[in-house]
Every structure is written in C-alpha cells, then in structure tokens.
C-alpha positions in Angstrom: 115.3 85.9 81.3 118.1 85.8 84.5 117.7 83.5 86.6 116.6 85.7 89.7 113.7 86.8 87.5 112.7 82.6 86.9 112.7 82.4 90.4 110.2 85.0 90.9 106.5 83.3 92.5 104.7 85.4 89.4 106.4 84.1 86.8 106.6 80.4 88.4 102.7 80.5 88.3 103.1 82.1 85.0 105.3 79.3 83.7 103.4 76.7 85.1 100.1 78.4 83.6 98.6 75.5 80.7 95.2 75.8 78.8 93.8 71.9 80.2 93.0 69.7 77.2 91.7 67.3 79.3 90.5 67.1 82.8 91.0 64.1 85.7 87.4 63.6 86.6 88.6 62.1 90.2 89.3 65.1 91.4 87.5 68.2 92.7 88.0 71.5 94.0 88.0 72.0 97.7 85.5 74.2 99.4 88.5 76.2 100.8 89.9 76.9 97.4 86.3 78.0 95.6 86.0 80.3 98.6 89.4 81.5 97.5 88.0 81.4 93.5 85.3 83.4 94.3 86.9 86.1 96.4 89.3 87.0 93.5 86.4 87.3 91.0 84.9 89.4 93.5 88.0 91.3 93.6 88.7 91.7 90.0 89.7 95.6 88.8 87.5 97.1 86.3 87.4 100.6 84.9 85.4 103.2 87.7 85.0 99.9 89.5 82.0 99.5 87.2 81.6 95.3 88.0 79.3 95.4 84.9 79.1 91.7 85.3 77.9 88.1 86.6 79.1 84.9 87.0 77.3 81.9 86.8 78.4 78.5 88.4 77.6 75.9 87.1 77.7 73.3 89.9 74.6 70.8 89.6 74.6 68.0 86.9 71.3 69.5 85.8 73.1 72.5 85.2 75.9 70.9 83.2 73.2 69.0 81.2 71.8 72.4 80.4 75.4 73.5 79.1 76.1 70.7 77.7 73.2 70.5 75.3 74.1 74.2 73.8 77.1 73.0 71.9 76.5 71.7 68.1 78.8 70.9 65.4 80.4 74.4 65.2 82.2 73.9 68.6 81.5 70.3 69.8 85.1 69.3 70.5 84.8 71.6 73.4 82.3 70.2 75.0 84.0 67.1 76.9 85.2 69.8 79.2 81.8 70.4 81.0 81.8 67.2 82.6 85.1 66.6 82.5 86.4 69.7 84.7 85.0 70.2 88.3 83.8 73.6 87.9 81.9 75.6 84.7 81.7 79.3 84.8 79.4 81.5 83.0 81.2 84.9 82.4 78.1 87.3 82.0 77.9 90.8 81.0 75.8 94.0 81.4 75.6 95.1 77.9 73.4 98.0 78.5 75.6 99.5 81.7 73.1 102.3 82.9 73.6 105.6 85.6 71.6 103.2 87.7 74.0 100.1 87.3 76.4 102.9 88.4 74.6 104.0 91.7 75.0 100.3 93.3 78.5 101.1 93.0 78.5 104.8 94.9 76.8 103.4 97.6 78.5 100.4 97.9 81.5 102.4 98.1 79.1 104.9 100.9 79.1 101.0 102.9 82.7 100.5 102.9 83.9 103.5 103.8 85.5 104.3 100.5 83.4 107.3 100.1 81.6 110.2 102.7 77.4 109.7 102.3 77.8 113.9 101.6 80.4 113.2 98.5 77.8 110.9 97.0 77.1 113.2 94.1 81.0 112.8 93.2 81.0 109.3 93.1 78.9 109.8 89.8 81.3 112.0 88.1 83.2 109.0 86.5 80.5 108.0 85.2 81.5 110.1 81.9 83.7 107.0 80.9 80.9 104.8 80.5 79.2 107.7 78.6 81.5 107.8 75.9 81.2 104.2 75.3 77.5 104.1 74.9 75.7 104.8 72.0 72.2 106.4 71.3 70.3 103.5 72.1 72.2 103.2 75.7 74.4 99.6 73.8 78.0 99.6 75.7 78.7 95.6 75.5 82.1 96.4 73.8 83.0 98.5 77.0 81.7 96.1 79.5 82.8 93.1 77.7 85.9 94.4 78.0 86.1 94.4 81.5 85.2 90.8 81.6 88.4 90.0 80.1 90.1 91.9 83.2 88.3 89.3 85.8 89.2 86.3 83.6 92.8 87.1 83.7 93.0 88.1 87.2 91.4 84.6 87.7 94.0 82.7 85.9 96.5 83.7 87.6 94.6 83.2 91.0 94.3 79.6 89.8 97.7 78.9 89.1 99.0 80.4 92.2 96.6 77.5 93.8 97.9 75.1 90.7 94.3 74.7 89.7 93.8 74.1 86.0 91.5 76.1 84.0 90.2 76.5 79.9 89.0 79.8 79.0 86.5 78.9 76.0 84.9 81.5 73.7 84.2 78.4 71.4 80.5 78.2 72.4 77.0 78.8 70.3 76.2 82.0 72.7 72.7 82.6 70.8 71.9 79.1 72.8 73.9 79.4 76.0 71.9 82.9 76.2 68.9 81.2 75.4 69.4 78.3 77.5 70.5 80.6 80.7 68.3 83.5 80.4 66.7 83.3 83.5 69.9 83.3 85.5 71.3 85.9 83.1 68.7 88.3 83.8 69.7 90.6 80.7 72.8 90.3 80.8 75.0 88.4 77.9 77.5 85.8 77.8 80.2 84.6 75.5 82.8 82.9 77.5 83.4 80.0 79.7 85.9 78.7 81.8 86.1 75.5 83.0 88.2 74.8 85.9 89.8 71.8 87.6 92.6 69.3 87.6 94.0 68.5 84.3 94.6 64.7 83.4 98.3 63.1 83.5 97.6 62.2 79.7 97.0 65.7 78.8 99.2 66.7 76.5 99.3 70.4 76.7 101.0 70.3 80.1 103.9 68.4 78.7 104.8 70.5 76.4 107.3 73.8 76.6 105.7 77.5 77.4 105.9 79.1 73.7 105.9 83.1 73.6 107.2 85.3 71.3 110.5 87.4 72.7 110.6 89.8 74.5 112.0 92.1 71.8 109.5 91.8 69.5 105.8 93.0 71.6 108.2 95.4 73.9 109.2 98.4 72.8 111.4 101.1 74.4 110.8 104.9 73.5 
C-alpha cells in the first residue's frame, strides 16, 4: 500500500476499525452521534431496496437484563459486552419477505418522489428477485439475512468514521433471544448483535496491528 492510498479518510477509518474486547463503561454515546447511527442504518443498500429488516435498541437496563439473561454456557464469554458497551442492537430479519412487504417499498418510493403514482405497477417488477429466493412455503431468510449483513457493514464503517467502537456478535443462543424478544420482533428473526460504544484503554485488541491477508492472494486480475 503507497502512501497516498494510507492517507486516504476510508482506509484511515478502515485501519483504525477493531472488534472491542472490552468496553469503558464511563462513557456514552451522544445523542448527536445515535441520530447519526441511526440515519446510516436507515440508509443502508439492500437488493430492490427490499429493507427486509428491524433493529431493535436496546437502551433501558430492563432491556439489557432481558438480553442479558439469553446467554448460557455455549456463548457466556460474550455477555460482559451488554452492560459493558453503551448501546445493544438487535439485527432482525423478515424471514418470510412477501409481495406485500414489497408494496411498503413502491409507495414509499410513490412519497419520495422516486417513482410516478401511474408507474406503480413497475415498481413491482423487481420483485422477481425475491421470487427466486423463496421456496414453496414462501421461507427466504437466506436472502434476507443476507441483506442484514449489508447494513451491518455499512454501519461499521459509519462508526469508525465517528471513532465509535463496536462488536458484531453472532455468538448468541437465538432460540432464546427470539423467544425473549418476540414481541418486539413481531415475526421477524434475529441472530446477530452489535454492541457499540467506547472500548476500554486495557483492551487489548486495539493495541495490536491490523492483520489481513495480501492483497495478492483474495484479488485476482482476469
């Protein structure tokens, strides 16, 4: 890597990206940076702008006690991190994405302008892509769940552009989180967290050098 490509903002916040080990419980997120948080969720790509999901914040100490109850033995060493971080995120998805899911979309897209009320009927044409992911019994969670993974990277890197720490976690017993949250899930499924905040001056991950395979061996030229 030249230098002029080191100096680059991306690949500062990329560099400066760490999974936190261990959170500084002091400190909290401002309001103006959550706003900021929540807008780049919100924002998040996804394929034919689908948003086949829903994130749950997990804000209240009530609400951490209910997360952190979930975890047993399989997982418990991540568990520190719900009380630890200032923020907890449910990453929900629609596992049973449906034409109707779809039709919030179109006319969402009528509201901003994106598309003419008498081209509603074409905003459903791309709706084939969801089709071919679904299976007789109307199951796409692989497709949607997929999309998921879109809005947690495009909140990464939000966060380290605002040098705000974060731990994606997929270590979780999700037949009790689901359980646990199914109110607030409504139907929808989750399997991933991220936990978000300041990480601690004793945690060790941020001390230690960015380690990536080379550029050579997952690029290839053709």
């Amino acid at each position: 890597m030249n230098n002029k490509t080191a100096e680059h903002l991306i690949i500062k916040d990329l560099l400066w990206r760490r999974t936190a080990k261990k959170y500084d419980t002091s400190k909290k997120i401002s309001k103006e940076n959550l706003d900021i948080i929540f807008e780049s969720l919100r924002l998040s790509p996804s394929s034919i702008n689908s948003q086949p999901w829903k994130f749950i914040v997990l804000d209240s100490q009530e609400s951490k006690h209910r997360m952190f109850n979930t975890f047993d033995d399989r997982c418990r060493f991540n568990q520190p991190h719900i009380f630890e971080s200032s923020l907890v995120i449910l990453f929900a998805y629609n596992p049973n994405y449906t034409i109707t899911d779809h039709a919030k979309v179109v006319d969402k897209s009528i509201v901003d302008g994106r598309l003419n009320l008498e081209d509603r009927e074409n905003g459903f044409r791309a709706f084939v892509f969801a089709e071919l992911n679904t299976d007789k019994n109307g199951y796409n969670a692989n497709w949607t769940k997929a999309q998921l993974y879109i809005a947690l990277g495009n909140l990464l890197h939000s966060l380290a552009r605002l040098r705000i720490d974060a731990t994606p976690i997929e270590g979780i017993v999700t037949e009790l989180v689901n359980k646990e949250f199914s109110n607030e899930l409504d139907g929808y499924q989750c399997d991933l967290l991220l936990a978000i905040g300041y990480s601690h001056e004793d945690d060790v991950n941020k001390k230690l050098p960015k380690s990536r395979l080379s550029r050579e061996s997952i690029i290839k030229f053709i």
